[in-house]
C-alpha positions as CSV (number, residue, x, y, z in Angstrom):
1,X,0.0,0.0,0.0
2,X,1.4,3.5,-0.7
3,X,1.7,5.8,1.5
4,X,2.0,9.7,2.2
5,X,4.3,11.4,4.2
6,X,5.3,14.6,5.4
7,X,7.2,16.1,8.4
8,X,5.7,19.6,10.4
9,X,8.1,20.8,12.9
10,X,8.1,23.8,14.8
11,X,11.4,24.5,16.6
12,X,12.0,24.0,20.0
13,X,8.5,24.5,22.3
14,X,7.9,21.1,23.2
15,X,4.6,21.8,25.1
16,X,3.0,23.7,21.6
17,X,4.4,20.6,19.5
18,X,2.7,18.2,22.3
19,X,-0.8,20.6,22.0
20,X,-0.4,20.0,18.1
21,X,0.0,16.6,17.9
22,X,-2.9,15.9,20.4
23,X,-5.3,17.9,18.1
24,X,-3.6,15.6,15.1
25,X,-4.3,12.9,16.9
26,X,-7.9,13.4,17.3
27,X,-8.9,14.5,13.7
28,X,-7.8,10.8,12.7
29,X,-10.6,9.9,14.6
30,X,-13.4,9.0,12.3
31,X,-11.1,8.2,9.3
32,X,-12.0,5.7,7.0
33,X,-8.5,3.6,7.8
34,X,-7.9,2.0,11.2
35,X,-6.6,4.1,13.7
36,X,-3.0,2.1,13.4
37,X,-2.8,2.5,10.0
38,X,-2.1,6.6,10.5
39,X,0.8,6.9,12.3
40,X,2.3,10.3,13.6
41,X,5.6,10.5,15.6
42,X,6.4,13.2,17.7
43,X,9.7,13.8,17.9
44,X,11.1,16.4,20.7
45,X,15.0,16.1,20.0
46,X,14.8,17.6,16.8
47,X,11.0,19.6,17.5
48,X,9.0,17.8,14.3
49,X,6.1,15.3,14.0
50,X,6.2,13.1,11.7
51,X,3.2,12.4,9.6
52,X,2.3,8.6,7.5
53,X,-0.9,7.9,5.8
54,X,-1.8,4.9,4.2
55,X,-3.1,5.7,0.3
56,X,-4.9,3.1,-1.5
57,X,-7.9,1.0,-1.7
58,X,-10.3,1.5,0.7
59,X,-8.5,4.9,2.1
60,X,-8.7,8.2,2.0
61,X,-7.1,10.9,-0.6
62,X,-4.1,12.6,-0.6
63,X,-6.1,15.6,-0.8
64,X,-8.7,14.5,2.1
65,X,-5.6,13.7,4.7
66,X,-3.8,16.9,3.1
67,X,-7.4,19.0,3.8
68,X,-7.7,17.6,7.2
69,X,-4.5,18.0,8.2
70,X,-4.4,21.8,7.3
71,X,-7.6,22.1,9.1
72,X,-5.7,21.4,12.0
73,X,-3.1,23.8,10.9
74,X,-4.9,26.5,10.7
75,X,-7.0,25.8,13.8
76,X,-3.2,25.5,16.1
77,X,-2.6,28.5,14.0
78,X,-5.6,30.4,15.1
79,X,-5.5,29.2,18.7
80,X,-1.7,28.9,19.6
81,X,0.3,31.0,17.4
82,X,-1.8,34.1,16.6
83,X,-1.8,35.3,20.5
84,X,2.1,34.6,20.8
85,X,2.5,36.8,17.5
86,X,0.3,39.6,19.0
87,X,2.2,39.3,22.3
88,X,5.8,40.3,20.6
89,X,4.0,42.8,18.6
90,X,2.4,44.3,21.8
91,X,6.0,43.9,24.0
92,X,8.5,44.6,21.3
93,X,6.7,46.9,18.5
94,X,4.9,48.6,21.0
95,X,7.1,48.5,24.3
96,X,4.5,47.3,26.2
97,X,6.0,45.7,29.4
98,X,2.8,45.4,31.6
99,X,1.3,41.5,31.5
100,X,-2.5,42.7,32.4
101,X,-2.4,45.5,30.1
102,X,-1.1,43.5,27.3
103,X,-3.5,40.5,28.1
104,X,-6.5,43.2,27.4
105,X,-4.8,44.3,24.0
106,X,-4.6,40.5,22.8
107,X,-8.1,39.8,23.2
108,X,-9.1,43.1,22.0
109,X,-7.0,42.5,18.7
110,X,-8.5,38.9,18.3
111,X,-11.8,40.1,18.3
112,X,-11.2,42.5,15.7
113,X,-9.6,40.1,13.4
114,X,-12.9,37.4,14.2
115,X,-15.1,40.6,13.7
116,X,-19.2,39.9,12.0
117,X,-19.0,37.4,9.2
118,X,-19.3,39.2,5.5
119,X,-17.8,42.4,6.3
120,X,-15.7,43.8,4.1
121,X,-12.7,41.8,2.7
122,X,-9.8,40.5,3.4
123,X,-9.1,38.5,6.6
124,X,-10.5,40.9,9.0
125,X,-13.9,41.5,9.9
126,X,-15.4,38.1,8.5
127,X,-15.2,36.0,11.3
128,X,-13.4,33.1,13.0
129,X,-14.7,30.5,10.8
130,X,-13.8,32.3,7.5
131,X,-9.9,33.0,8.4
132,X,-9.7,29.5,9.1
133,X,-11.3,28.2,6.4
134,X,-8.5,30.5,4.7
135,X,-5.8,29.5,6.2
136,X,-6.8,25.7,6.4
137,X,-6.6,26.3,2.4
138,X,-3.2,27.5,2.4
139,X,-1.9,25.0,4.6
140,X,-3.9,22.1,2.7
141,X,-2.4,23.1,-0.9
142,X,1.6,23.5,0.4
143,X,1.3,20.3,2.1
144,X,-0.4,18.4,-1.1
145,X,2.9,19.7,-3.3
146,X,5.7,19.4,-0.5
147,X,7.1,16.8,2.5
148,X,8.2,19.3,4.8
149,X,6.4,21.9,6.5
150,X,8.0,23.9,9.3
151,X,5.2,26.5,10.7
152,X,7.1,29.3,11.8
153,X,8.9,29.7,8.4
154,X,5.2,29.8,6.9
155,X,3.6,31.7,8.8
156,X,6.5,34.3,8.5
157,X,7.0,33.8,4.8
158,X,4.0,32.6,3.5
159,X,1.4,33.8,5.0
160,X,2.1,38.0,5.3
161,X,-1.2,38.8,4.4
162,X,-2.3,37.2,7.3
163,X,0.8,38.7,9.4
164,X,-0.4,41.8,8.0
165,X,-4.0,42.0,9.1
166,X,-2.6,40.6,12.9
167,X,-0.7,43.4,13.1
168,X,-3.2,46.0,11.6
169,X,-5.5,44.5,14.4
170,X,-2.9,45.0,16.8
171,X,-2.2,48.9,16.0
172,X,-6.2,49.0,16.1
173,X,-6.2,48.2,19.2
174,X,-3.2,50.2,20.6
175,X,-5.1,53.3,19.1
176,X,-8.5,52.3,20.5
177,X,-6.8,52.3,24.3
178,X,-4.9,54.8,23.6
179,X,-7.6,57.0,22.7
180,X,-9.8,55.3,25.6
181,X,-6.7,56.6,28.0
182,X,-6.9,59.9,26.9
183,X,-10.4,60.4,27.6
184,X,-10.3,59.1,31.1
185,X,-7.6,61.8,31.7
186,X,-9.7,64.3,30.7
187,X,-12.9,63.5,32.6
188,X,-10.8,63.2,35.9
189,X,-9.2,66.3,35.1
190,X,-12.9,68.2,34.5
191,X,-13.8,65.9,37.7
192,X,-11.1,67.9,39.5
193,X,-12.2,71.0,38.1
194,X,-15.7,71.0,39.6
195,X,-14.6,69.6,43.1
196,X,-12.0,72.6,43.3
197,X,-14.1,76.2,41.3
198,X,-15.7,78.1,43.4
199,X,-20.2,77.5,43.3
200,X,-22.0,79.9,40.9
201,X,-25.2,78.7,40.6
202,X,-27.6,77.2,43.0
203,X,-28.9,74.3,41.2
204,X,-29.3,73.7,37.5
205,X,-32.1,71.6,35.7
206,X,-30.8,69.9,32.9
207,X,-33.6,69.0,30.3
208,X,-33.0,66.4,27.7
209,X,-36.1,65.4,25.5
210,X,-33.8,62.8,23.5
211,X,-30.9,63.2,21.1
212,X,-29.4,66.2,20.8
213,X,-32.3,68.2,22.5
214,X,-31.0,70.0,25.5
215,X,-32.2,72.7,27.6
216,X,-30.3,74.5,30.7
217,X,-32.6,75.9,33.2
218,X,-32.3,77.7,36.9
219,X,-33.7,76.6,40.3
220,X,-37.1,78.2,38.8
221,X,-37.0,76.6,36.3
222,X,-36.1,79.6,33.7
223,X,-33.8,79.9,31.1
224,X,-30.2,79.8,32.7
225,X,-28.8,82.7,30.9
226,X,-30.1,84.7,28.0
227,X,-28.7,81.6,25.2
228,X,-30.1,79.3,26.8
229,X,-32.8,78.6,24.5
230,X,-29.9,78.2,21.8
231,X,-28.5,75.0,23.6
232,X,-31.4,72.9,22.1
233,X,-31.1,74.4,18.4
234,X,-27.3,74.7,18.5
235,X,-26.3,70.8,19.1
236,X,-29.0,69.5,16.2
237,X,-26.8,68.2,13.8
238,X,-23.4,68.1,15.8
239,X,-21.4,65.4,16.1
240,X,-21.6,63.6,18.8
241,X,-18.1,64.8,20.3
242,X,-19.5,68.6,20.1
243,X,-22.6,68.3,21.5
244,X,-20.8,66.5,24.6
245,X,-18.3,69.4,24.9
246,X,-21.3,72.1,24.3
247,X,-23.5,70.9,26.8
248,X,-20.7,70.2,29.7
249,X,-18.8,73.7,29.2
250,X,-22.0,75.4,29.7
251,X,-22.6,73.4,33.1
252,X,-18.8,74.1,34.0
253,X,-19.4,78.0,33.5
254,X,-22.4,77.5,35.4
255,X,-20.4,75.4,38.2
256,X,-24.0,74.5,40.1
257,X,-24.2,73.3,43.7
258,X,-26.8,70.9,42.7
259,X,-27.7,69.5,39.2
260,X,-30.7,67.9,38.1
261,X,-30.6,65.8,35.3
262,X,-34.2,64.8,33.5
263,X,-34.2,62.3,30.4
264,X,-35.7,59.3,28.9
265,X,-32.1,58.2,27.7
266,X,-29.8,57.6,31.1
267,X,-27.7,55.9,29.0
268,X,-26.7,57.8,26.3
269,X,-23.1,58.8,25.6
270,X,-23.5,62.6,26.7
271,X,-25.7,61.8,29.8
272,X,-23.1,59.5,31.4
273,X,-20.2,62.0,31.0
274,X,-22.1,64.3,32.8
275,X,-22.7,62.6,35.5
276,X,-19.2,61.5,35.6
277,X,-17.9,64.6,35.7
278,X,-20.4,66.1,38.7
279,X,-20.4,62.5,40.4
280,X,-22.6,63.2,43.8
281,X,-23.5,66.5,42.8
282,X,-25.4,65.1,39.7
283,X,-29.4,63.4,40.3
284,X,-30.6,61.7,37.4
285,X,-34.5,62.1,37.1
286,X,-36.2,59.9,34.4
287,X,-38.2,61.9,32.0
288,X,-39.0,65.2,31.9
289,X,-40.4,67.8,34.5
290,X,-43.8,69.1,34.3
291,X,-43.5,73.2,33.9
């Protein structure tokens, strides 16, 4: 009976060589052939397993073993090798020294690369199951034309698309805390700023009737100064960032002792930074007053 055979090694981490050939192990499971007649040798000395399948009668293809192998592949891939490459992106790219911090930034970056199936092209943003249906592909095709298939090498060589998109992930993510950082700063710092100015106002009412629909009024329920009726008409149609940074500088000029907040949307983008910035001085009141 003839038979196929092919070597993957992957250096020197014996405990990711051990996790690979368990998961070769149990996709021979289920073959047509008796288990014996597949036989995969793990090799530690020189960090390779090596790979025989019977081909003949009454077994499968070259192309089956070759698709279920890559499979595999690409799943070890997915699993083992794509968080290690993230890590020395994060660490040595990146300088990022902090274990927790980069532990966050991996799982942030996978989930961008995994993404909603059919968005967009490319590797990112179509999901798990397409980029290993990809890579399963790739792996499937070299190992159908060649004996010798040492993972590292390809994935560095062969695969920079894929490297590519890992790393695009990765600066995605660096940006995305980054800018997540920068806002924190700012809202402790305007935190800061309204424990330490001096109180102007009494109290303020703030009214939002949903959207970008605000209006500031006094503890009688007036107009807080003579624009305030512009607050409403001024933010329709501002981004999202200018309305924020409307609405809180007028409240900052204001600096009330007690604010009163009334909405139907407590959780909406602008509502929470208010209250974050004014913490116990801030009451949120669902809905609106009646006036």
């Amino acid at each position: 009976m003839k038979k196929m055979e092919f070597v993957v090694s992957y250096g020197n981490d014996h405990s990711s060589l051990e996790r690979l050939a368990g998961m070769l192990n149990r996709a021979m499971v289920g073959t047509e052939n008796p288990v014996d007649s597949v036989q995969l040798e793990l090799s530690q000395e020189d960090g390779v397993i090596r790979c025989q399948f019977p081909l003949g009668p009454g077994s499968e293809g070259k192309k089956s073993y070759c698709d279920r192998v890559g499979r595999i592949l690409a799943e070890y891939t997915l699993s083992e090798q794509e968080p290690t490459l993230l890590r020395k992106l994060f660490q040595y790219r990146f300088g990022l020294q902090d274990e927790m911090e980069t532990d966050i930034l991996i799982a942030e970056a996978v989930a961008l690369l995994d993404g909603e199936p059919d968005m967009g092209e490319g590797w990112m943003g179509r999901g798990r199951e397409r980029r290993l249906l990809k890579l399963a592909a790739r792996f499937s095709q070299y190992l159908e034309e060649h004996k010798q298939l040492h993972l590292d090498g390809f994935v560095q060589f062969r695969l920079r698309d894929y490297r590519a998109e890992v790393q695009e992930a990765a600066e995605t993510a660096i940006e995305e805390r980054l800018m997540e950082k920068q806002y924190q700063d700012f809202m402790a710092l305007l935190k800061s700023m309204v424990e330490w100015q001096e109180i102007r106002t009494s109290t303020v009412h703030v009214l939002h009737s949903g959207g970008h629909a605000f209006r500031l009024l006094d503890e009688e329920m007036r107009p807080l100064d003579h624009d305030a009726d512009q607050t409403k008409a001024g933010t329709d149609g501002m981004p999202d960032e200018q309305e924020e940074s409307l609405v809180v500088s007028r409240l900052l000029a204001a600096s009330p002792r007690q604010l009163y907040i009334h909405t139907s949307e407590p959780d909406s983008q602008v509502i929470r930074t208010i209250i974050g910035i004014f913490g116990e001085r801030a009451e949120l009141n669902p809905g609106l007053p009646a006036h």
